[in-house]
C-alpha positions in Angstrom: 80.8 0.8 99.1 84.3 1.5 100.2 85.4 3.6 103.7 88.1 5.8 103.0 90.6 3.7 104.5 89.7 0.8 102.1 89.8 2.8 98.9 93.5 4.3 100.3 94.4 0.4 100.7 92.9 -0.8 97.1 94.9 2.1 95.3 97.7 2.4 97.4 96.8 6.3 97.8 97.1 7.9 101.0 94.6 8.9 103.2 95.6 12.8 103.5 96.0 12.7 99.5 92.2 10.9 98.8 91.5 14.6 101.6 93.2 16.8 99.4 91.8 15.2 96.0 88.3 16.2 97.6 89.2 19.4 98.6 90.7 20.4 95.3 87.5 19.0 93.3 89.3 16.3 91.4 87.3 13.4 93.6 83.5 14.3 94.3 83.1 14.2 97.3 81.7 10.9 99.2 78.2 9.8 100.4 78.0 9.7 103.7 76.3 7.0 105.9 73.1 7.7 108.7 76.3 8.0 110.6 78.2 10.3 109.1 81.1 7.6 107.5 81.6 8.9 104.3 81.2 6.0 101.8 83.1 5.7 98.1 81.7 3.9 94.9 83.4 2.0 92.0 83.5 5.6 90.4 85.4 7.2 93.0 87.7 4.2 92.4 88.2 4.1 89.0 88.8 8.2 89.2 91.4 7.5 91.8 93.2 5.4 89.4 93.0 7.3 86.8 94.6 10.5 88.8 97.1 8.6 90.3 98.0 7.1 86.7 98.0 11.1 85.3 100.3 11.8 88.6 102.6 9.2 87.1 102.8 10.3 84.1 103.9 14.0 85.3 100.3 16.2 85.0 100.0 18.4 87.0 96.6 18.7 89.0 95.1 21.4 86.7 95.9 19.0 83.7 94.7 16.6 85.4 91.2 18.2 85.8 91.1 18.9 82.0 91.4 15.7 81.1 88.6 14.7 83.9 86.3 17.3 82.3 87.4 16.3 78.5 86.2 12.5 79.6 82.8 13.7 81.3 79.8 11.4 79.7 77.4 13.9 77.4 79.9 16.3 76.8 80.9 17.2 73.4 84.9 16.9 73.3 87.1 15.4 70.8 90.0 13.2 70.9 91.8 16.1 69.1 91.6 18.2 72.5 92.9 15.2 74.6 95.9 14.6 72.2 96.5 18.4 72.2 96.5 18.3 75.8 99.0 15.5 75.6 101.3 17.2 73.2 101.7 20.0 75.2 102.7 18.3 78.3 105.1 16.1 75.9 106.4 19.8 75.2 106.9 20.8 78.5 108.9 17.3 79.8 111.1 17.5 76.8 111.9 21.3 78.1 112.7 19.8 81.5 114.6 16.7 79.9 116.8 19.7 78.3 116.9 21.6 81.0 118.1 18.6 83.5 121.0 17.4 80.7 122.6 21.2 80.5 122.2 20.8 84.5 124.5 17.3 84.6 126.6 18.4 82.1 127.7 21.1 84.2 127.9 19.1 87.5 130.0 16.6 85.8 132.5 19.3 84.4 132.4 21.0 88.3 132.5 17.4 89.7 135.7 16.6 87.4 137.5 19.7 89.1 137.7 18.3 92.6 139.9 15.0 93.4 138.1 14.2 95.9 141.0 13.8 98.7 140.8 14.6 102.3 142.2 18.2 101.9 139.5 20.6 103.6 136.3 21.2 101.9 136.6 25.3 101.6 139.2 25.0 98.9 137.2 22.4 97.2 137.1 23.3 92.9 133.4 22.4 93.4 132.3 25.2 96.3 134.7 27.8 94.4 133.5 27.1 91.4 129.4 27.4 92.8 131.1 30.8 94.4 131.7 32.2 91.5 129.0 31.7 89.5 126.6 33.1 92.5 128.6 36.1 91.6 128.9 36.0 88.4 125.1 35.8 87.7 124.9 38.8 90.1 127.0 40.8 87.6 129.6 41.1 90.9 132.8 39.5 88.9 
């Protein structure tokens, strides 16, 4: 039986996140002692890990609880619905991945503009140029 404060220390999870994993239903909640400690087994544990893994990995909580519920003993799910699962949050990085490159690629070409002297900072190429597209996405240009 582990305390709250022990199972933080053996995963290296906070405290105020084992709280909110409770709250939200992706870690049952705890025994509690005569006393009212609340008490965590090797399951609580081994869940723990395996959220903080899926955090790692980028799922988000909801996914997270999908995969819980496709790995719940006596249930009838296949591997096809985990790998499916998977895929689609392959799908959704690779968007971001995309999305992130277009974002440095244009930093680098705004960041290229500006020669980075000691001249004052209003007339920086960098601030003008972020100006302008503010107002050009507005339609105002």
């Amino acid at each position: 039986m582990l305390t709250r404060g022990k199972l933080a220390a053996q995963t290296g999870c906070n405290i105020e996140t084992i709280r909110y994993y409770e709250a939200t239903g992706l870690l049952p909640a705890a025994a509690r002692t005569a006393a009212g400690y609340r008490v965590y087994n090797d399951d609580h544990l081994r869940r723990l890990n395996f959220i903080q893994r899926a955090k790692s990995l980028g799922f988000s909580s909801d996914q997270i609880r999908e995969l819980l519920h496709l790995s719940d003993p006596g249930e009838d799910h296949t591997r096809a619905a985990v790998k499916s699962l998977t895929q689609s949050h392959i799908e959704t990085i690779g968007d971001k991945i995309r999305d992130l490159q277009r974002i440095k690629r244009r930093l680098s070409q705004i960041s290229s503009f500006c020669d980075g002297s000691g001249k004052s900072a209003d007339t920086c190429p960098i601030l003008v140029s972020l100006f302008e597209e503010t107002l050009e996405a507005r339609g105002q240009k």
